[in-house]
Backbone bond lengths (Angstrom), bond angles and torsions (degrees), N, CA, C in turn:
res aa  C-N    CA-C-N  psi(-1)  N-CA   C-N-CA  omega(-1)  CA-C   N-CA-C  phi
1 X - - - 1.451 - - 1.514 109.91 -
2 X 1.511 110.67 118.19 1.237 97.79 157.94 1.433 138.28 -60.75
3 X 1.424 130.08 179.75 1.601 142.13 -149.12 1.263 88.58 -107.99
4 X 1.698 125.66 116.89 1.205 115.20 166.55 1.387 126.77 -57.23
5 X 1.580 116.44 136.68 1.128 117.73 -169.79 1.899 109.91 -83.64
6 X 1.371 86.18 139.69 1.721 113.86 -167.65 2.107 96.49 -70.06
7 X 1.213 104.26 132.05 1.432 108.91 172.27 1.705 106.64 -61.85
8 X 0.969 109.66 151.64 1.767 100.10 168.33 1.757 113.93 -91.15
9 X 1.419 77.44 132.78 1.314 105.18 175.52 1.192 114.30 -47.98
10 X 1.939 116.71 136.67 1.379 106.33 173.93 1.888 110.01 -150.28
11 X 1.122 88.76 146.84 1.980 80.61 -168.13 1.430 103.81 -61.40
12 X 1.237 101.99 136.90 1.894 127.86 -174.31 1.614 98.25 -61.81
13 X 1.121 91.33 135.10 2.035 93.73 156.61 1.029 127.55 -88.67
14 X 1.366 129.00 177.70 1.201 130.13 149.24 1.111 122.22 -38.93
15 X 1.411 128.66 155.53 1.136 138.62 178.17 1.841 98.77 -98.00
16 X 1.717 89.33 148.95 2.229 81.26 -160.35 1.930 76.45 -76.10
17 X 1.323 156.19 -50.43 0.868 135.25 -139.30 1.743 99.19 -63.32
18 X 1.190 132.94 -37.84 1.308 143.78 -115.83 2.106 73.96 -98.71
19 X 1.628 98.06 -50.47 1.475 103.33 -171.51 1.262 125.02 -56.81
20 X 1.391 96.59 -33.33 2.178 113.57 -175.32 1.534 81.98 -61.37
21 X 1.526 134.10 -65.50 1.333 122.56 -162.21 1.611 118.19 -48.86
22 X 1.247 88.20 -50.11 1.708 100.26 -177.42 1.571 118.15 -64.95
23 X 1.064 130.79 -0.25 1.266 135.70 -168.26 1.859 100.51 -106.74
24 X 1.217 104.32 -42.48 1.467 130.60 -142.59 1.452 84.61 -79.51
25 X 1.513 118.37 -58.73 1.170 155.46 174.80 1.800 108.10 -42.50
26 X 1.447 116.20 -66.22 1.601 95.01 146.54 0.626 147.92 -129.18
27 X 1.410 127.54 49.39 1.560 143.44 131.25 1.729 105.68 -41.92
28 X 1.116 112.07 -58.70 1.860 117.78 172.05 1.446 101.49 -45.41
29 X 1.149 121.97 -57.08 1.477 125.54 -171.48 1.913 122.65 -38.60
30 X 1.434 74.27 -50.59 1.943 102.45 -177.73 1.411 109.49 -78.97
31 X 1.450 121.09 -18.28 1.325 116.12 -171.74 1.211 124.75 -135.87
32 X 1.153 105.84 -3.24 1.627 128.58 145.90 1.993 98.91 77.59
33 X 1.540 101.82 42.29 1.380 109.17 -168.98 1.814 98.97 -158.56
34 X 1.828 106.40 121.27 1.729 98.54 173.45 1.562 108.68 -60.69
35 X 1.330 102.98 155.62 1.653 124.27 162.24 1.318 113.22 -56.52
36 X 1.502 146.54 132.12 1.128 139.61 167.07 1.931 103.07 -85.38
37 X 1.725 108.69 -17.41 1.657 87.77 -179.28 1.370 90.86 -157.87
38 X 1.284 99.37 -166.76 1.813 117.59 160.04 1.467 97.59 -130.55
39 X 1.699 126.65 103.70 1.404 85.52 176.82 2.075 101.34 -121.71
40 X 1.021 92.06 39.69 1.531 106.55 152.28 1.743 131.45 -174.85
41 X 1.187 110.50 151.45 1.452 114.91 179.02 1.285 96.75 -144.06
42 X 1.721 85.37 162.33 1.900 100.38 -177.17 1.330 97.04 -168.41
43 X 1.725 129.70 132.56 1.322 125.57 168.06 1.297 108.64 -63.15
44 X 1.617 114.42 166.68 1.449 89.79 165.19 1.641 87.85 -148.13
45 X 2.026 129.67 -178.80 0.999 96.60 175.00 1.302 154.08 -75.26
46 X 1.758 98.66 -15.35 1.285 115.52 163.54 1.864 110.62 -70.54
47 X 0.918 115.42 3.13 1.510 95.40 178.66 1.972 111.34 144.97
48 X 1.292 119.23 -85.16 1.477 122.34 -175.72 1.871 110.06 -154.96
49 X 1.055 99.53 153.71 1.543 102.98 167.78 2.122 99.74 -142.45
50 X 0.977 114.81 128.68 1.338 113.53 -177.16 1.853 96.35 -136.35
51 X 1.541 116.11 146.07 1.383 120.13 161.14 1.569 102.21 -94.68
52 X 1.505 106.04 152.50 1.318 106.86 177.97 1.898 98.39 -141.08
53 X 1.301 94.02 140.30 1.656 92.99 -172.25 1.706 89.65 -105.72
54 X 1.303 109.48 147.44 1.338 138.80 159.86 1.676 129.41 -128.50
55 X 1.662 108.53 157.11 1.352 95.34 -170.94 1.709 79.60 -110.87
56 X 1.858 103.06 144.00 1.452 118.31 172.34 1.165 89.11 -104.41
57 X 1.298 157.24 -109.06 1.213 152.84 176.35 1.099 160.96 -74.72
58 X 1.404 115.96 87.20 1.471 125.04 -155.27 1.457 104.91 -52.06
59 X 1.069 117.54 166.60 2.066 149.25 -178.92 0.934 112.42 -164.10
60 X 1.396 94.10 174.11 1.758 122.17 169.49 1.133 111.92 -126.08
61 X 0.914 128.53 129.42 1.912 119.79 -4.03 1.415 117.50 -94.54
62 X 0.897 127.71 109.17 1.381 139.10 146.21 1.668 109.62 73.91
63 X 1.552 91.09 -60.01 1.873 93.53 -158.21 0.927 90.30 -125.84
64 X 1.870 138.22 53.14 1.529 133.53 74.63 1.353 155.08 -69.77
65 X 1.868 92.39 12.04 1.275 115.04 178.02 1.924 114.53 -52.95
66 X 1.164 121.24 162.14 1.294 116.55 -172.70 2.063 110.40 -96.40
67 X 1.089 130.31 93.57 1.489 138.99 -147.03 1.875 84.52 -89.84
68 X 1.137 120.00 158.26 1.375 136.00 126.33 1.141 145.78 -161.92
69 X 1.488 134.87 140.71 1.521 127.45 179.47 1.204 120.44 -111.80
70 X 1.804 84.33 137.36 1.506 117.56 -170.45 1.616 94.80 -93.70
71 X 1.538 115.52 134.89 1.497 137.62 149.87 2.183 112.13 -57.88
72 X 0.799 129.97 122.05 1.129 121.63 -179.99 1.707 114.51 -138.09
73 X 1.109 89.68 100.56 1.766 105.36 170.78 1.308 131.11 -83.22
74 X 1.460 96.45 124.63 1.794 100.38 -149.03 2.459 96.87 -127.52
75 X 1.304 80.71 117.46 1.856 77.44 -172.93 2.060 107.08 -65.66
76 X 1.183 99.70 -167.62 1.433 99.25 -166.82 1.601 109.12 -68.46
77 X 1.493 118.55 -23.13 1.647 114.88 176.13 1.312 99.73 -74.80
78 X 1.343 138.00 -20.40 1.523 132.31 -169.47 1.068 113.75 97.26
79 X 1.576 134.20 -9.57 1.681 145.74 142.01 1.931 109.84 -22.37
80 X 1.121 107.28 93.73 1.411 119.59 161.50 1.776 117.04 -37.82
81 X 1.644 115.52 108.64 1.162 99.20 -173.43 1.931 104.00 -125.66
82 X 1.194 117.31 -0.10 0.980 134.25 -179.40 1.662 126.75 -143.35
83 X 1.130 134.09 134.55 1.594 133.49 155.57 1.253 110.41 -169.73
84 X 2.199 100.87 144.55 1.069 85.96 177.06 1.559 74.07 -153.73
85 X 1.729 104.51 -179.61 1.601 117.51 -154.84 1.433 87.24 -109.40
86 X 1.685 107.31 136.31 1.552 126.38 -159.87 1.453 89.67 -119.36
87 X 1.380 124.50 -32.77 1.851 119.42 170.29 1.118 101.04 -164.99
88 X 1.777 98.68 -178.61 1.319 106.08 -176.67 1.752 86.11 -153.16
89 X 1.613 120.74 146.59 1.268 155.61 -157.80 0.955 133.85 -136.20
90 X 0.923 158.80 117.87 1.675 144.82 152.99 1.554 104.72 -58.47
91 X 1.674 112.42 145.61 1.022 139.94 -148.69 2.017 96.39 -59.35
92 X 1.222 89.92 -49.04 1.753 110.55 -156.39 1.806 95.55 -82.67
93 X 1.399 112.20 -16.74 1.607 105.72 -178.93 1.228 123.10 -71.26
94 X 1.700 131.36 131.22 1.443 134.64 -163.98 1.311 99.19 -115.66
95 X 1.794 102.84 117.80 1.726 101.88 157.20 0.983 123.35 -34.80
96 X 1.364 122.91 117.88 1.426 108.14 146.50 1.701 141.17 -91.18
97 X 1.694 116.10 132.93 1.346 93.95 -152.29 2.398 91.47 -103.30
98 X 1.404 68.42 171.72 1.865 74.58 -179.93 2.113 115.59 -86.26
């Protein structure tokens, strides 16, 4: 019997939890404002793409606050090398889809 053959080895990624932090983490940095979320991630081959929602201008009440999400491109160490803002919302406003 032959020796079962070994999968090839391949360097580990990030873990997506480890990335949502790291993204979230400096996006705040650059914009001098916390993340209210992560509400997407995706590997990609260079590395990560995650959306991150932030509040630009708080109100009253709440969900006329001013919302927006930032795209954030993150290389394979998780080093932020790109972002930029794809919209902006009020807190309480619901996509509507077709």
């Amino acid at each position: 019997m032959a020796p079962a053959e070994q999968p090839a080895k391949r360097k580990p990624r990030k873990k997506a939890a480890w990335v949502m932090r790291s993204a979230a983490q400096q996006l705040a940095e650059l914009l001098g404002r916390p993340p209210e979320s992560v509400s997407a991630i995706k590997p990609t081959e260079d590395g990560w793409e995650a959306d991150v929602e932030v509040v630009e201008l708080e109100r009253v009440p709440e969900t006329t606050s001013v919302m927006a999400s930032y795209r954030v491109t993150l290389d394979k160490e998780g080093d932020l090398v790109a972002y930029e803002r794809k919209r902006r919302y009020t807190r309480g406003q619901i996509d509507r889809r077709p």
